[in-house]
N, C-alpha and C positions, 0 to 999 in steps of 0.2 A: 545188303549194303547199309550200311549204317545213316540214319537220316544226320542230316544237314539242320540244325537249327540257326535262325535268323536272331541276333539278340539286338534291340534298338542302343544305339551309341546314347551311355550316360549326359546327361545334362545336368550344368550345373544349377542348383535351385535360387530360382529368383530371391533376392534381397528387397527386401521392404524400404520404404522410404522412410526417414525421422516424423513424425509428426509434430507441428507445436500450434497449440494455440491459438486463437486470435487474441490481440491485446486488450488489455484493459488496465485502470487503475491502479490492480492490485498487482497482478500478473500481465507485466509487455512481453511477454514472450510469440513474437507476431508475424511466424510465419513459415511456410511449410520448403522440408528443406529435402530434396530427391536425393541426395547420398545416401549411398550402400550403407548400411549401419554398419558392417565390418570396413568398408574404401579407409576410415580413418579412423584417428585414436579415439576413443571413448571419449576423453578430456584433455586438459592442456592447448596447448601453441597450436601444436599441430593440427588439431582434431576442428582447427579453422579452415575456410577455404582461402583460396587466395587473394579475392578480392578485400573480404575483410580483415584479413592480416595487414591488408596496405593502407586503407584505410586507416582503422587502430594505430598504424604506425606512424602514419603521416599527424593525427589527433594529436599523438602523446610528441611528435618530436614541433610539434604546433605552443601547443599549452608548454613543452618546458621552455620556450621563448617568450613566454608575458612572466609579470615580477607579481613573486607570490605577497598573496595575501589582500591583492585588488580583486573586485569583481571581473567576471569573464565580458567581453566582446559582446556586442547585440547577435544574436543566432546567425544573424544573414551575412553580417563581417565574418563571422568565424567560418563560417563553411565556404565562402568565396577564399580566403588564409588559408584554410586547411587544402582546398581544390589544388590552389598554387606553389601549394609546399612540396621540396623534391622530397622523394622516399629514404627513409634512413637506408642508412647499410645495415645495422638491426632493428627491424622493423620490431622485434617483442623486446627488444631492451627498452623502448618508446611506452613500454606499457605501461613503467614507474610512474609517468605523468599523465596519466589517465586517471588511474585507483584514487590518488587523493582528493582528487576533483569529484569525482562519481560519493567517495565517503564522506566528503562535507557539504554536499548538498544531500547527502542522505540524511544527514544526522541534522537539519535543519528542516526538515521535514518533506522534502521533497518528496512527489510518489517516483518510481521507477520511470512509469510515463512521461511524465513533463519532466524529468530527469534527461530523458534521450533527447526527448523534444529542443530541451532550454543548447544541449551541447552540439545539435549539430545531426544526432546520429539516428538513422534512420532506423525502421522498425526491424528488417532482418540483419541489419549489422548487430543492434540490440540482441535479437534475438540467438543467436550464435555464439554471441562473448559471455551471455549470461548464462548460456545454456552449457556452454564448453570448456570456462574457461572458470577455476574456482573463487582463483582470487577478484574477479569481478562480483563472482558471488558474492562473496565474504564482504565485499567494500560497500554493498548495497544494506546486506543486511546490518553489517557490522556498526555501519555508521547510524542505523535506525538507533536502533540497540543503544548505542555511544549518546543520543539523541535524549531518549526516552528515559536512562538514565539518569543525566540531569538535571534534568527537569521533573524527576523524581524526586531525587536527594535535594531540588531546592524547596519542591515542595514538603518533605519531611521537614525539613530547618523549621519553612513557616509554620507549619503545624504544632512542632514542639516549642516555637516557642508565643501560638494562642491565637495563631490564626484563625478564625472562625471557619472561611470557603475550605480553606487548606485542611482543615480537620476535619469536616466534610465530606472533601474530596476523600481523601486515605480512609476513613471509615468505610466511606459506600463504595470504594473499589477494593479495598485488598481485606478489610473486616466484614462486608458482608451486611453493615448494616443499611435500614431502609428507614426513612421519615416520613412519617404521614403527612400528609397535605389536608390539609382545615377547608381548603376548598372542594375536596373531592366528594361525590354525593354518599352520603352516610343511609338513605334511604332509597330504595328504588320505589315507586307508586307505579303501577301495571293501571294507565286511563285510557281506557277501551282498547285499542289495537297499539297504544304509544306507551314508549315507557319514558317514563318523566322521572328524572333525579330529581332530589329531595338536599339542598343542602343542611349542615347543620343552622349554618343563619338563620335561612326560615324559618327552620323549627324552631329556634328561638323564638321569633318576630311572631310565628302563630302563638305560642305560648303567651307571649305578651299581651298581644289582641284580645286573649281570652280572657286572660286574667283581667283585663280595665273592662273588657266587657259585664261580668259577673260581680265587679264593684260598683257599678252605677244602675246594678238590677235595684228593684224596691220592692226587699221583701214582705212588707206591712202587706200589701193588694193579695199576698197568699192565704193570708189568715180567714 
């Protein structure tokens, strides 16, 4: 008779969870996220969950109700506003009034951190729209970028036309060059277990010493 084998019922292979980060300064990407890496899209809208999609959405249909071009709300007003705002019926068409807020506080130097901080949004909302969504990206970096630009080109202007700091600055960052410092120890003296700088002043100053000293020698007494 022919044997019987037993095969175990396939399983399917566990899914990993996203990892991100803990936040900081440079990088608020702040928090670990148990979705299937395949459950949703790579990126875009979707590849949000659904809390933060209401959120974001209620933010942006928040912010395009203040008159542009004033400063934002004290944090604690906005997030109580934002708490009591009803949900759009398009929550990501709400996104258009997010981006330019997130991009001109970028470009005015804000870190990412006190960016989330200043608007309201907590550190896994943060970390999920920067993570998922590109055009967040792009609004963070883009606005740095837009930032650092110019204040670039104004510092160019001053340089070319004889700024001292300003031609400074553009030489010892994008030329390469370095200036010596007149204070900085020009000898090192190794006194017993210590080592003692030497600046050039001193050496001066012993120079000096020696020299009024071997003027007021009387050479006559050698003879």
């Amino acid at each position: 008779m022919p044997v019987k084998t037993q095969t175990k019922p396939r399983t399917a292979a566990k899914r990993r969870p996203v990892l991100v980060a803990e936040p900081t300064a440079e990088t608020p990407l702040a928090t670990i996220s148990a979705a299937p890496v395949a459950a949703l899209p790579l990126s875009g809208w979707g590849a949000l969950t659904v809390p933060t999609q209401a959120y974001i959405g209620k933010l942006g249909a928040y912010l395009a109700t203040l008159p542009q071009g004033k400063d934002l709300p004290r944090t604690y007003e906005m997030v109580a506003a934002i708490d009591a705002q009803d949900l759009p019926e398009n929550a990501e068409a709400a996104l258009v009034a997010v981006l330019p807020v997130i991009e001109q506080m970028s470009r005015h130097g804000v870190l990412p951190v006190h960016l989330a901080a200043r608007m309201g949004i907590d550190s896994a909302t943060w970390a999920e729209a920067y993570t998922f969504l590109p055009q967040w990206r792009q609004a963070v970096q883009g606005g740095m970028a837009r930032g650092i630009a110019a204040i670039a080109a104004r510092g160019y202007e001053l340089a070319e036309l004889g700024d001292a700091p300003s031609v400074r600055a553009f030489l010892s960052t994008r030329g390469g060059f370095t200036t010596r410092d007149s204070r900085a120890p020009a000898v090192i003296v190794n006194v017993g277990s210590q080592i003692s700088p030497v600046s050039i002043d001193e050496i001066d100053a012993m120079s000096q010493r020696q020299a009024s000293i071997l003027e007021d020698v009387d050479y006559s007494i050698l003879n």
